[in-house]
N, CA, C and O atoms as a CHARMM CRD file, in Angstrom:
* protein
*
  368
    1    1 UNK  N    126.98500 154.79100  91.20500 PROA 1      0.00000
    2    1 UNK  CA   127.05700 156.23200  91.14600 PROA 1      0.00000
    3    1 UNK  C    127.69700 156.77100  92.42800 PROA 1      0.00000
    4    1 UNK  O    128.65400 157.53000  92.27300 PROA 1      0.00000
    5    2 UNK  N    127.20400 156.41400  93.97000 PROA 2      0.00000
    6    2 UNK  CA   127.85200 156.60100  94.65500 PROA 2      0.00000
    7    2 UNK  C    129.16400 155.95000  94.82800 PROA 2      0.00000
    8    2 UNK  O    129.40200 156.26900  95.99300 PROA 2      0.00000
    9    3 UNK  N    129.86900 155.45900  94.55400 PROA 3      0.00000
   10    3 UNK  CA   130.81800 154.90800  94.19900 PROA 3      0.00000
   11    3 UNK  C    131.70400 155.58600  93.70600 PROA 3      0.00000
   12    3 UNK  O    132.70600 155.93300  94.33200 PROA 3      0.00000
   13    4 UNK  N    131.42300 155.92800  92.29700 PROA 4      0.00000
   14    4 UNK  CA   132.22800 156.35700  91.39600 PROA 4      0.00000
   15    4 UNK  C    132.56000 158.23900  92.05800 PROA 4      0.00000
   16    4 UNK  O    133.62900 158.84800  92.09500 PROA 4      0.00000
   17    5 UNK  N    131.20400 158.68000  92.47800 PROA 5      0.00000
   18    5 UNK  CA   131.24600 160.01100  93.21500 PROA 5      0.00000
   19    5 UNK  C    132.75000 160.12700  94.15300 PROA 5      0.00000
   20    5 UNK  O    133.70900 160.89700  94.10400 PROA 5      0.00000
   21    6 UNK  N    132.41700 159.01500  94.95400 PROA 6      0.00000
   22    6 UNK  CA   133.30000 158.91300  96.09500 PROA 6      0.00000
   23    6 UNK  C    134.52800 159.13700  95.64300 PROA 6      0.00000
   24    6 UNK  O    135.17800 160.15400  95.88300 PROA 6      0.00000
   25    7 UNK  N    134.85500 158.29400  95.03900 PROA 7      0.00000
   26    7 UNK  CA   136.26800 157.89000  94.67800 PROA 7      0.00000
   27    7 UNK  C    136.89000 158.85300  93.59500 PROA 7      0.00000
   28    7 UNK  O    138.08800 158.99100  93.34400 PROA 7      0.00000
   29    8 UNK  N    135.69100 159.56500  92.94000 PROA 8      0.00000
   30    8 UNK  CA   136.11500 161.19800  92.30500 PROA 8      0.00000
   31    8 UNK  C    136.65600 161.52100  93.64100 PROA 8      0.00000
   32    8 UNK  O    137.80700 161.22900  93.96600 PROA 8      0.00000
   33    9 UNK  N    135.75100 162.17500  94.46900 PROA 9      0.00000
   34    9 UNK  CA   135.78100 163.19200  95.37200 PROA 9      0.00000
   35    9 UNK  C    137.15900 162.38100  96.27000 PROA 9      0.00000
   36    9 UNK  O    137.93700 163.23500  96.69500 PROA 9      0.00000
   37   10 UNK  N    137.58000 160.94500  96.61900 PROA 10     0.00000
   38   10 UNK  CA   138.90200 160.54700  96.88000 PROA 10     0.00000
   39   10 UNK  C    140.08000 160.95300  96.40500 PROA 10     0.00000
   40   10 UNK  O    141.14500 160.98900  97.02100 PROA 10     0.00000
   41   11 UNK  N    139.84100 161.30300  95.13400 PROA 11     0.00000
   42   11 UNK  CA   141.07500 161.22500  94.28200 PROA 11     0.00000
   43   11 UNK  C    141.54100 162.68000  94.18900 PROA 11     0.00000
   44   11 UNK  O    142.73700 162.87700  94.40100 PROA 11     0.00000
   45   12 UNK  N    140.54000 164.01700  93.81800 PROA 12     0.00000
   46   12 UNK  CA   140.40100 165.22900  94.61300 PROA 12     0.00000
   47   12 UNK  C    140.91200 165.53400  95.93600 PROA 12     0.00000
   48   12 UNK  O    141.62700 166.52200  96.10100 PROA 12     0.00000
   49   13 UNK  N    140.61100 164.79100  96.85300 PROA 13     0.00000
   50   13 UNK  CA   140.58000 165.20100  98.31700 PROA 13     0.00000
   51   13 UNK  C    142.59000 164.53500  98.80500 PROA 13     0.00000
   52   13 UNK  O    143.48000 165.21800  99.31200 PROA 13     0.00000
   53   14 UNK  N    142.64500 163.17400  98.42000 PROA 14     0.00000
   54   14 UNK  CA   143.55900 162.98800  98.85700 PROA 14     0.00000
   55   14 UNK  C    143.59800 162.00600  99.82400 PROA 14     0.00000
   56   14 UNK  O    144.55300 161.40300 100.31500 PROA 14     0.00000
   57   15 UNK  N    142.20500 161.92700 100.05500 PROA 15     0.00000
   58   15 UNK  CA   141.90600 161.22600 101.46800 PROA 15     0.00000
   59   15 UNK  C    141.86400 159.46700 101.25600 PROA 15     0.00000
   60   15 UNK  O    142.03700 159.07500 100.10200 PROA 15     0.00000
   61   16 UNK  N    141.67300 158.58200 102.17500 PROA 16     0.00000
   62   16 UNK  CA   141.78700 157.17300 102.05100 PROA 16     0.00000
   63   16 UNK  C    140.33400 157.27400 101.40000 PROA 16     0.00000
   64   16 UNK  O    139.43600 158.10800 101.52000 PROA 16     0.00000
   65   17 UNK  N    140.50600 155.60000 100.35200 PROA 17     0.00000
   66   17 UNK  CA   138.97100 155.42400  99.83800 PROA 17     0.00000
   67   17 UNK  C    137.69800 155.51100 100.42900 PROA 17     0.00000
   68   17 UNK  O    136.69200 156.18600 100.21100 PROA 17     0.00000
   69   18 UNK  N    137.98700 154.72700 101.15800 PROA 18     0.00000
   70   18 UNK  CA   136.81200 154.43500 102.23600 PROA 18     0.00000
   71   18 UNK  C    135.64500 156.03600 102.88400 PROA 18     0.00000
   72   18 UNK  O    134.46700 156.26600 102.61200 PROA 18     0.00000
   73   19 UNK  N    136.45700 156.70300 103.62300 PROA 19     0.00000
   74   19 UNK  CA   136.63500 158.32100 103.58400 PROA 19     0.00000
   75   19 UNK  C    135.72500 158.74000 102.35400 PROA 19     0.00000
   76   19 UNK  O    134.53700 159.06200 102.39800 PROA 19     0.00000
   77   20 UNK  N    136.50100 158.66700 101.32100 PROA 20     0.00000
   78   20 UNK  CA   136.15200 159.49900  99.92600 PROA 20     0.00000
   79   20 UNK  C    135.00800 158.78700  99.63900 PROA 20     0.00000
   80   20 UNK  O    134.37600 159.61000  98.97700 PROA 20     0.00000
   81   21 UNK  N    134.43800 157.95600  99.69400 PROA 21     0.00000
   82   21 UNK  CA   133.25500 157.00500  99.35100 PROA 21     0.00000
   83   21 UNK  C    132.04700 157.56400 100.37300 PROA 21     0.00000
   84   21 UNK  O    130.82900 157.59000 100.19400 PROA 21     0.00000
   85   22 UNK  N    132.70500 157.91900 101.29900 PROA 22     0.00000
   86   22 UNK  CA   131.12500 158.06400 102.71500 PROA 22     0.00000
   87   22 UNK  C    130.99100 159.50500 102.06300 PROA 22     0.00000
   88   22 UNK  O    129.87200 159.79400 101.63800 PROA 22     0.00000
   89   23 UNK  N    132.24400 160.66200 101.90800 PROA 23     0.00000
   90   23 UNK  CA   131.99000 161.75000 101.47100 PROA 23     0.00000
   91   23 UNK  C    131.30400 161.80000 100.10900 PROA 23     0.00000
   92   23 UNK  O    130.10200 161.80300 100.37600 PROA 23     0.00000
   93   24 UNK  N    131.38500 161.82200  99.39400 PROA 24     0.00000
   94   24 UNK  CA   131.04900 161.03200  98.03600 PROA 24     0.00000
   95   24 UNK  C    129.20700 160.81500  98.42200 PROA 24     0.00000
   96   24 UNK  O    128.26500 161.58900  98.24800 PROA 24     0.00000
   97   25 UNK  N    129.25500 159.73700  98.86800 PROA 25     0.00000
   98   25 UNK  CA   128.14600 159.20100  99.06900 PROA 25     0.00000
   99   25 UNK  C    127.34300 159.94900  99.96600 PROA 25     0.00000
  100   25 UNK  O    126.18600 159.53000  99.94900 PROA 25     0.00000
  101   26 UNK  N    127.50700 160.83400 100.69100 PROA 26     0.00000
  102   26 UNK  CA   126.44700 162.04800 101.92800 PROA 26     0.00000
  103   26 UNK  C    126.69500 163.01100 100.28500 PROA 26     0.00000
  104   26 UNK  O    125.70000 163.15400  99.57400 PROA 26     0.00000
  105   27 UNK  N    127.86100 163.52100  99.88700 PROA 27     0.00000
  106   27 UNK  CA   126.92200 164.57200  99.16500 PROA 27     0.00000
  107   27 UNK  C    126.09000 164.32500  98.24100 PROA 27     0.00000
  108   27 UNK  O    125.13700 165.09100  98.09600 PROA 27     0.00000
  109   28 UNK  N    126.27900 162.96700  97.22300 PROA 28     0.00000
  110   28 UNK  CA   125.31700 162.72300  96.82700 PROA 28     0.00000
  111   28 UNK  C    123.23400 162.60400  97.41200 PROA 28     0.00000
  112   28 UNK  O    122.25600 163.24900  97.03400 PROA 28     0.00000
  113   29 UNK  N    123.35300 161.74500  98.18500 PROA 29     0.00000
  114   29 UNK  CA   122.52200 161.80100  98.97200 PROA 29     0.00000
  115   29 UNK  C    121.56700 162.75400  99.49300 PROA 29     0.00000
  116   29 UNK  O    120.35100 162.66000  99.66200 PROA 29     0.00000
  117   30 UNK  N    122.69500 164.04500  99.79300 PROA 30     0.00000
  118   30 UNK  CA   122.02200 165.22700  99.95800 PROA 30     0.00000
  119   30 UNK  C    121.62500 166.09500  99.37800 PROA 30     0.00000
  120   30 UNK  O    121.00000 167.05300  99.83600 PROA 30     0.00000
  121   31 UNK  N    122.06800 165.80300  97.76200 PROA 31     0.00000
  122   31 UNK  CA   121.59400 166.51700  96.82900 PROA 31     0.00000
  123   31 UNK  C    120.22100 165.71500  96.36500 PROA 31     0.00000
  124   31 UNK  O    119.10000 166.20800  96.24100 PROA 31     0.00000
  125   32 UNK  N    120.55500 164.56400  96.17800 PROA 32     0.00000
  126   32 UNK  CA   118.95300 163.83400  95.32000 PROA 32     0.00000
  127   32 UNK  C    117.88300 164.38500  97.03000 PROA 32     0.00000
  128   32 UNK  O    116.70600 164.68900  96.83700 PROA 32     0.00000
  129   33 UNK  N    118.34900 164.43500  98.28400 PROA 33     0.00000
  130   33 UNK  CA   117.09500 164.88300  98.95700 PROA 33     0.00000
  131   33 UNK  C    116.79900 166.41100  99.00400 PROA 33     0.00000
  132   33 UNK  O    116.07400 166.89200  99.87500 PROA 33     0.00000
  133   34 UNK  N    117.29900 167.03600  98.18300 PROA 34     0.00000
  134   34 UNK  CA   117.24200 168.27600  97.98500 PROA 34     0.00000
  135   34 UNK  C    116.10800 168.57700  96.69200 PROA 34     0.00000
  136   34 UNK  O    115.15600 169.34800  96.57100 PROA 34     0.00000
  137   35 UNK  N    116.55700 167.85000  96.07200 PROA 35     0.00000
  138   35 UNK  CA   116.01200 167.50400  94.69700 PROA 35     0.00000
  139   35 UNK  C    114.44600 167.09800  94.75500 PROA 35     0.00000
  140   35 UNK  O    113.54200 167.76400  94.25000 PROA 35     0.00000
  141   36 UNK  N    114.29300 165.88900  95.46000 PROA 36     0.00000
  142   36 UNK  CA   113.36200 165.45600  96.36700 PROA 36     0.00000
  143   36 UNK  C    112.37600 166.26200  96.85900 PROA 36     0.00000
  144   36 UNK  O    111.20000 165.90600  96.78000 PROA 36     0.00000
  145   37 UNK  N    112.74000 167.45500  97.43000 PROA 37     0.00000
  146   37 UNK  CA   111.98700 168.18400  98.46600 PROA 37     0.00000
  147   37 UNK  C    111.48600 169.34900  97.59400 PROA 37     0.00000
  148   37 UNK  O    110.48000 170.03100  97.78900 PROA 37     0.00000
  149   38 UNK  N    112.56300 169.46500  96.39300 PROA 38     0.00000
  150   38 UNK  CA   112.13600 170.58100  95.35000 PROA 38     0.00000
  151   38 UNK  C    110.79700 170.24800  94.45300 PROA 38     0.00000
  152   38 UNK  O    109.83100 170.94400  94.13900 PROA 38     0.00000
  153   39 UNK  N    111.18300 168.78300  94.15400 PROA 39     0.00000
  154   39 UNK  CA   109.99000 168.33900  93.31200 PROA 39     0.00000
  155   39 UNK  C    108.94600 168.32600  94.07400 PROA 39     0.00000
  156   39 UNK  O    108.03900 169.08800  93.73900 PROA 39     0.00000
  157   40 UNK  N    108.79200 167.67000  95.03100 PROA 40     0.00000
  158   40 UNK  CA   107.54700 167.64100  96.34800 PROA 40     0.00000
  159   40 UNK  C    106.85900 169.36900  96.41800 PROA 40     0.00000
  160   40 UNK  O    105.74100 169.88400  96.41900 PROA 40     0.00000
  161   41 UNK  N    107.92600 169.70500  96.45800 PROA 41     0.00000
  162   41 UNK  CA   106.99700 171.55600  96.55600 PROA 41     0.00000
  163   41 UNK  C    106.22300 171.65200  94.75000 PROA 41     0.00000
  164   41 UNK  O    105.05700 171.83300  94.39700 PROA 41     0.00000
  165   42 UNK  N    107.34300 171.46100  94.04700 PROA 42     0.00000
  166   42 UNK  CA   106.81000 171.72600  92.79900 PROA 42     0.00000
  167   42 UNK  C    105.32100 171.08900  92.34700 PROA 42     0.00000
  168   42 UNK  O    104.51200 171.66400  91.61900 PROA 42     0.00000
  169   43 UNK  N    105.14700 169.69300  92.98800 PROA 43     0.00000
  170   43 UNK  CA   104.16400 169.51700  92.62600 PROA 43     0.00000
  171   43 UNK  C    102.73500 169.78700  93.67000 PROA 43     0.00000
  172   43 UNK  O    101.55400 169.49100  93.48900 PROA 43     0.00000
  173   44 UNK  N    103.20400 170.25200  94.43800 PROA 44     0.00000
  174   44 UNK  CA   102.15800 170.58900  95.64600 PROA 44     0.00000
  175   44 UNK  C    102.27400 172.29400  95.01200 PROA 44     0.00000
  176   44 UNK  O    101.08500 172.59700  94.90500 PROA 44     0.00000
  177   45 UNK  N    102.79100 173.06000  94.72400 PROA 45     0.00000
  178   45 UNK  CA   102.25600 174.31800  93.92500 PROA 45     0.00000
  179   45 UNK  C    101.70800 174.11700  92.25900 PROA 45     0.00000
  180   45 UNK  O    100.97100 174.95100  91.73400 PROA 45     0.00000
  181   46 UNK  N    101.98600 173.41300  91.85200 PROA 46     0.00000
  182   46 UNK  CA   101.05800 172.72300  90.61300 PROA 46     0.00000
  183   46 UNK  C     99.59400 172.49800  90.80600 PROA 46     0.00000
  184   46 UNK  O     98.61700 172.94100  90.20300 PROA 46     0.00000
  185   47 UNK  N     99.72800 171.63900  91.87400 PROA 47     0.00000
  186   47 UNK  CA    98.46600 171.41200  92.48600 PROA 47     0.00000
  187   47 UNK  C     97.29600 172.41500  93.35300 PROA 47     0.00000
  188   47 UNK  O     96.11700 172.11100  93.53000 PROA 47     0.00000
  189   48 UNK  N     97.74900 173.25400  93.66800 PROA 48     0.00000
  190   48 UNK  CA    97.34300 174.45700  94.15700 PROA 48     0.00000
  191   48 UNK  C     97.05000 175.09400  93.01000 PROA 48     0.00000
  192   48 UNK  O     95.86300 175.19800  92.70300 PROA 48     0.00000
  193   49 UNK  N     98.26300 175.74600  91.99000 PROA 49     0.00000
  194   49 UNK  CA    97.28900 176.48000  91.07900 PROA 49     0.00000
  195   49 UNK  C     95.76100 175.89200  90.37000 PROA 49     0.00000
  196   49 UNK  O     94.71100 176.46900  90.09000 PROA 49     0.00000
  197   50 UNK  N     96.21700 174.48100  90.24500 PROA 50     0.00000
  198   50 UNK  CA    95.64300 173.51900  89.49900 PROA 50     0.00000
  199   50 UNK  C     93.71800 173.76600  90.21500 PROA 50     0.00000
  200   50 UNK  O     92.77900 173.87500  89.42600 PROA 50     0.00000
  201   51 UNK  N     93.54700 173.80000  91.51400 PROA 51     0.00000
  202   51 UNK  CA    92.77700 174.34200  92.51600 PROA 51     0.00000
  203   51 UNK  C     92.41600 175.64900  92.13200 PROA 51     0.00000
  204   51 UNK  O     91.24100 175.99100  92.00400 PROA 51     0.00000
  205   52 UNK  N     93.30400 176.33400  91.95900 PROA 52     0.00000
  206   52 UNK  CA    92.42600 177.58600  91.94400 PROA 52     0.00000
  207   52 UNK  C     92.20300 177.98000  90.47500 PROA 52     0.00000
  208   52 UNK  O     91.10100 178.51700  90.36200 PROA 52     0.00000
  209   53 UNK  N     92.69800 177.92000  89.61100 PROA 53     0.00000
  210   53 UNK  CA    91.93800 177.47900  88.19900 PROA 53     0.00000
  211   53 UNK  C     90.90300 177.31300  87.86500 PROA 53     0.00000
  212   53 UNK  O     90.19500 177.87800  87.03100 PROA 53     0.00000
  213   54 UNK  N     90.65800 175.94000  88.97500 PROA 54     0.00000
  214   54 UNK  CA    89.70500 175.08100  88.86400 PROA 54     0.00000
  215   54 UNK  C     88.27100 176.01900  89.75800 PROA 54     0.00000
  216   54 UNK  O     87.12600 175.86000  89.33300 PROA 54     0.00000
  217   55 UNK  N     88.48800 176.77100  90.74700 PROA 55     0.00000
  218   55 UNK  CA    87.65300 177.49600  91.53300 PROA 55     0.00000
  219   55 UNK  C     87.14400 179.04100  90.41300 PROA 55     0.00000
  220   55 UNK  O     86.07400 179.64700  90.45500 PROA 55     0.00000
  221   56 UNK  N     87.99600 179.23100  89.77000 PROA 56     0.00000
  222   56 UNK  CA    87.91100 180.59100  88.97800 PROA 56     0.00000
  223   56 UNK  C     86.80500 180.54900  87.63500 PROA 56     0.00000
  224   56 UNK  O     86.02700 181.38700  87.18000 PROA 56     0.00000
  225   57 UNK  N     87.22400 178.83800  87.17000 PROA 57     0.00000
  226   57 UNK  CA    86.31300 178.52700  86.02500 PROA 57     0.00000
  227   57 UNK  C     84.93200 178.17300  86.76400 PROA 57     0.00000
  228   57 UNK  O     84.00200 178.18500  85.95700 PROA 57     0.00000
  229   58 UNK  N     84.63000 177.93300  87.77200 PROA 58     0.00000
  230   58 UNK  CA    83.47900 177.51700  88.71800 PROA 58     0.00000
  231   58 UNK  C     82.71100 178.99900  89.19700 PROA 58     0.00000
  232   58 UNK  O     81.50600 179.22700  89.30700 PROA 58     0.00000
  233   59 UNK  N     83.79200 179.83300  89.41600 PROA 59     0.00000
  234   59 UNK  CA    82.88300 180.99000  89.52800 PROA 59     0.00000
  235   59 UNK  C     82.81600 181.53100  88.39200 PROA 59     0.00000
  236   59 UNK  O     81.89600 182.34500  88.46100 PROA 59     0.00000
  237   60 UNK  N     83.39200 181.55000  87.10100 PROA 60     0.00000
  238   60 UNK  CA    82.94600 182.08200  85.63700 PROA 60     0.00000
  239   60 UNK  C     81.53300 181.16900  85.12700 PROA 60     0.00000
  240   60 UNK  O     80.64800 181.71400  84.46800 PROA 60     0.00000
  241   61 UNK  N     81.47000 179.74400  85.52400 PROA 61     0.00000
  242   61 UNK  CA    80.36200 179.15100  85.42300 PROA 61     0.00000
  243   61 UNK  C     79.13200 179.49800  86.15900 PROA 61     0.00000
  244   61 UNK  O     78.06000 179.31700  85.58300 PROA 61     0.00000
  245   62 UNK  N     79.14800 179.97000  87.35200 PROA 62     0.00000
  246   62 UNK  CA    78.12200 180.07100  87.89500 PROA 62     0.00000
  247   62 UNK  C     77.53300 181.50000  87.21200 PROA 62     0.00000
  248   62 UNK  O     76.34900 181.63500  86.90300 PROA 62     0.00000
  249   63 UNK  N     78.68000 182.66000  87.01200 PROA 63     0.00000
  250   63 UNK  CA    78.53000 183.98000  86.67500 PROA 63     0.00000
  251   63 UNK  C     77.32500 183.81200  85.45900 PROA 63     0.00000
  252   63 UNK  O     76.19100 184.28600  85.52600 PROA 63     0.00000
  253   64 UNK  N     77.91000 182.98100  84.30200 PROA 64     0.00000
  254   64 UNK  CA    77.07300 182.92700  83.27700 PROA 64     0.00000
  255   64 UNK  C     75.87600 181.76400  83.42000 PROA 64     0.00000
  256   64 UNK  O     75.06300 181.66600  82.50000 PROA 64     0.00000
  257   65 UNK  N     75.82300 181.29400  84.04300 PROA 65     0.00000
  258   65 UNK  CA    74.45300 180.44500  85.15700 PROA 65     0.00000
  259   65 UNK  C     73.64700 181.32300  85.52900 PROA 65     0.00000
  260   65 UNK  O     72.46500 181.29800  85.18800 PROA 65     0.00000
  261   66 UNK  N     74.35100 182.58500  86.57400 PROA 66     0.00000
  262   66 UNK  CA    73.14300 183.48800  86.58200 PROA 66     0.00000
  263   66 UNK  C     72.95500 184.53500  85.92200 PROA 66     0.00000
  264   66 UNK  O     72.27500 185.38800  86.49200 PROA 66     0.00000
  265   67 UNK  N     73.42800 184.83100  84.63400 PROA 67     0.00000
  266   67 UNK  CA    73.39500 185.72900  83.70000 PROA 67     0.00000
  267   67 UNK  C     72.10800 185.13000  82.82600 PROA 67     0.00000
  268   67 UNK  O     71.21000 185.73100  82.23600 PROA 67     0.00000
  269   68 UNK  N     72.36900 183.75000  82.97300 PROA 68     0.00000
  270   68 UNK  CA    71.17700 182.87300  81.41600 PROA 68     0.00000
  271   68 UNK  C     69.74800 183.30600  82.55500 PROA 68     0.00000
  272   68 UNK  O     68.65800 183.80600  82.27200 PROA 68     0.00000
  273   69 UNK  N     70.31400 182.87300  83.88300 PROA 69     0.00000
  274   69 UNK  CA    68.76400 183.09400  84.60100 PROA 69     0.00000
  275   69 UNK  C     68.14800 184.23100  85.06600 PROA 69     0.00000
  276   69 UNK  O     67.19400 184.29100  85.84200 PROA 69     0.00000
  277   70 UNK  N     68.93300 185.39600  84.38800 PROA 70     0.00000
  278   70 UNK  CA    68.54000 186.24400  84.98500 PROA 70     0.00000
  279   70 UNK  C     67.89000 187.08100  83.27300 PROA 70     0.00000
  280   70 UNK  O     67.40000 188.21000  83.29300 PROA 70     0.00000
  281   71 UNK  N     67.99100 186.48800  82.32300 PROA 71     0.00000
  282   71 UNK  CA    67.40600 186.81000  81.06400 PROA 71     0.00000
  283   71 UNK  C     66.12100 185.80400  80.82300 PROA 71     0.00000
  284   71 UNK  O     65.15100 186.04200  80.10400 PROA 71     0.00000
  285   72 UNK  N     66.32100 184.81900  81.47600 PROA 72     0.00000
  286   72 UNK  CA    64.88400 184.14700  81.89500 PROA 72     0.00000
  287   72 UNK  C     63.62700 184.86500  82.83200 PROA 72     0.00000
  288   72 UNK  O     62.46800 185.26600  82.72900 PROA 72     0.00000
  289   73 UNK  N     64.40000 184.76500  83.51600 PROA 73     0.00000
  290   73 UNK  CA    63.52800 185.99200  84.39100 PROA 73     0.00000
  291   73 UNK  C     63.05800 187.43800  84.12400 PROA 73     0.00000
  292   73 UNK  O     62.18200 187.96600  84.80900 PROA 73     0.00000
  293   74 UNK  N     63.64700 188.01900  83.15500 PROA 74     0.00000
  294   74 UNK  CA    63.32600 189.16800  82.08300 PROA 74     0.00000
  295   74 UNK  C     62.19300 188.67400  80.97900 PROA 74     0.00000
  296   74 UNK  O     61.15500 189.24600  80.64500 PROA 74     0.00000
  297   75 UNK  N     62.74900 187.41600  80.52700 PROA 75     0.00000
  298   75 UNK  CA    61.50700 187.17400  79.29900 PROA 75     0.00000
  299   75 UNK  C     59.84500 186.97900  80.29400 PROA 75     0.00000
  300   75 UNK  O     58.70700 187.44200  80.22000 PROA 75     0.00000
  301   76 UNK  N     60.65700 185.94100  81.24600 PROA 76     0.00000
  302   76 UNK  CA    59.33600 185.87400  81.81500 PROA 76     0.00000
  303   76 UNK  C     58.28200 186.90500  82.29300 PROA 76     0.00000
  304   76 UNK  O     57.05500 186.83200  82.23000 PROA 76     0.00000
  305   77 UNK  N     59.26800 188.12400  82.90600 PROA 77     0.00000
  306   77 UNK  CA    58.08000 189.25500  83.44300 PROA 77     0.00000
  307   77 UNK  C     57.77600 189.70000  82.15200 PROA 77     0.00000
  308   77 UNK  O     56.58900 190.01700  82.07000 PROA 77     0.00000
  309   78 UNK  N     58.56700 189.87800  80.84400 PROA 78     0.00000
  310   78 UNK  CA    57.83400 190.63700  80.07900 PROA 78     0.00000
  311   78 UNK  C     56.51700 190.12600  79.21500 PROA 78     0.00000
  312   78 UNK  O     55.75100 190.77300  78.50100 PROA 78     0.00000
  313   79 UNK  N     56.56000 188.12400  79.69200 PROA 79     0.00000
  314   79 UNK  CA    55.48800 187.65000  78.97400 PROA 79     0.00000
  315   79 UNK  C     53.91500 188.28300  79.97200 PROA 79     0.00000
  316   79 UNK  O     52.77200 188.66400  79.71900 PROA 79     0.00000
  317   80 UNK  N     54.90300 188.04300  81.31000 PROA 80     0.00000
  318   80 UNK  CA    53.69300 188.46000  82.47200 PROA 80     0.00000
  319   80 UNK  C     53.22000 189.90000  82.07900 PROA 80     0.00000
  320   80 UNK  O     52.04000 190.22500  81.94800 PROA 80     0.00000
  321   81 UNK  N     54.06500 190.53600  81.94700 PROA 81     0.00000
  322   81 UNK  CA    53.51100 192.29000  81.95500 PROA 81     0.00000
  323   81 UNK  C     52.52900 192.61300  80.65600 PROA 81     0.00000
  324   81 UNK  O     51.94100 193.68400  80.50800 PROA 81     0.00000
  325   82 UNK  N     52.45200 191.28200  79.57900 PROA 82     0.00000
  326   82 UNK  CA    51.57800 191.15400  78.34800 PROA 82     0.00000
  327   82 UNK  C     50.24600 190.26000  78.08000 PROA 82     0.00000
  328   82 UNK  O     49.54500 190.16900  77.07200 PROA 82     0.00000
  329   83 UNK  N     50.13900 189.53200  79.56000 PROA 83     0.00000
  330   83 UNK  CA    49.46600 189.14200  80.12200 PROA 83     0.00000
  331   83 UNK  C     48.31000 190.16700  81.45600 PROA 83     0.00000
  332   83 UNK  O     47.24900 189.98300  82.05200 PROA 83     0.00000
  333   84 UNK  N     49.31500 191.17900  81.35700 PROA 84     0.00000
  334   84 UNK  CA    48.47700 191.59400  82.51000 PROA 84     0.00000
  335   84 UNK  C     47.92700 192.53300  81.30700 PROA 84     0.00000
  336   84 UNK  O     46.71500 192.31900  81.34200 PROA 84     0.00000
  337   85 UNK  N     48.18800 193.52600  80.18400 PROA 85     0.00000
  338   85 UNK  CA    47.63900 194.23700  79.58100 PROA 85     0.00000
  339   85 UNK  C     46.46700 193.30000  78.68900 PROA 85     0.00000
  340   85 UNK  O     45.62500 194.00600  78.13300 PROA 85     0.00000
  341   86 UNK  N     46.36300 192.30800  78.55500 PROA 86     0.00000
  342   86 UNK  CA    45.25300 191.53300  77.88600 PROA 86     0.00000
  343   86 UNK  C     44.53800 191.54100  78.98200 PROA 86     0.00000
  344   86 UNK  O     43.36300 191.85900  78.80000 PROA 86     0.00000
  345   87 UNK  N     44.97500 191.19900  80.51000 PROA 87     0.00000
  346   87 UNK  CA    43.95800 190.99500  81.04800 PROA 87     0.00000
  347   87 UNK  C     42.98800 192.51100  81.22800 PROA 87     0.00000
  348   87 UNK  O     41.78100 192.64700  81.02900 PROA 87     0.00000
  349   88 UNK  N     43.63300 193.17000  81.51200 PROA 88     0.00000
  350   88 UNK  CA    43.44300 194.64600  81.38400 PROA 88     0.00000
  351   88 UNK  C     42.91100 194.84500  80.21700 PROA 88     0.00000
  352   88 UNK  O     41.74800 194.87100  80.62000 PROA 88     0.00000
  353   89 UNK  N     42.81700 195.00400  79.11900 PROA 89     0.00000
  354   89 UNK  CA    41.61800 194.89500  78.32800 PROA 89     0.00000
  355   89 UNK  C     40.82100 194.33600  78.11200 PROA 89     0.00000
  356   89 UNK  O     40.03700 194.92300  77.36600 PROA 89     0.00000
  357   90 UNK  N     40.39500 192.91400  78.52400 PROA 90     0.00000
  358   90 UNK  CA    39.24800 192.03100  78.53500 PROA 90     0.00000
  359   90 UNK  C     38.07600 192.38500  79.37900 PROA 90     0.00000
  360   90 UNK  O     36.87500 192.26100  79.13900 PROA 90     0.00000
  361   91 UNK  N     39.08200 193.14400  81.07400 PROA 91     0.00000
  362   91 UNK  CA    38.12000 193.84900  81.74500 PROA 91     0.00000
  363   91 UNK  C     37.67400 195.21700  81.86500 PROA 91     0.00000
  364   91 UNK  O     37.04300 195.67200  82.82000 PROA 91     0.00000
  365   92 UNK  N     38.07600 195.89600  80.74400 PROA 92     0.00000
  366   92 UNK  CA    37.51800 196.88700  80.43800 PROA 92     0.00000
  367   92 UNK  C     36.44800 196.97700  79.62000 PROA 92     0.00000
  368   92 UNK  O     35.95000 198.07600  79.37500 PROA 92     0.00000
């Protein structure tokens, strides 16, 4: 591939092979590390959303964690508050 680049970009340019092959071969090069550095971000912001997703469903979990316990805690005083009126009539 670098090769064939080169010796495009030789045959274009005008220049001796050798020449057209190093040119050829840096722009290639500098594109796949371009490429390289694009994917590297891409997947390091993948991964980030992927994180906070993951933090958003953790606080929707906890939300309805303390929603169930906080209807527990309702049944419970209201068993207590039916407890205290029995007791309240036994000692009357």
């Amino acid at each position: 591939m670098l090769v064939i680049s080169g010796l495009i970009a030789g045959l274009l340019g005008g220049s001796n092979s050798l020449n057209a092959v190093l040119a050829g071969s840096f722009i290639v090069i500098v594109n796949l590390g371009v490429l390289t550095l694009l994917f590297i971000i891409a997947v390091r912001i993948k991964e980030w959303i992927e994180r906070q997703v993951a933090n958003v469903a953790e606080q929707k979990d906890a939300g309805a964690e303390l929603q169930m316990l906080r209807q527990s805690l309702e049944r419970i005083e209201a068993k207590v508050d039916r407890i205290e009126k029995v007791l309240d009539g036994i000692s009357e």
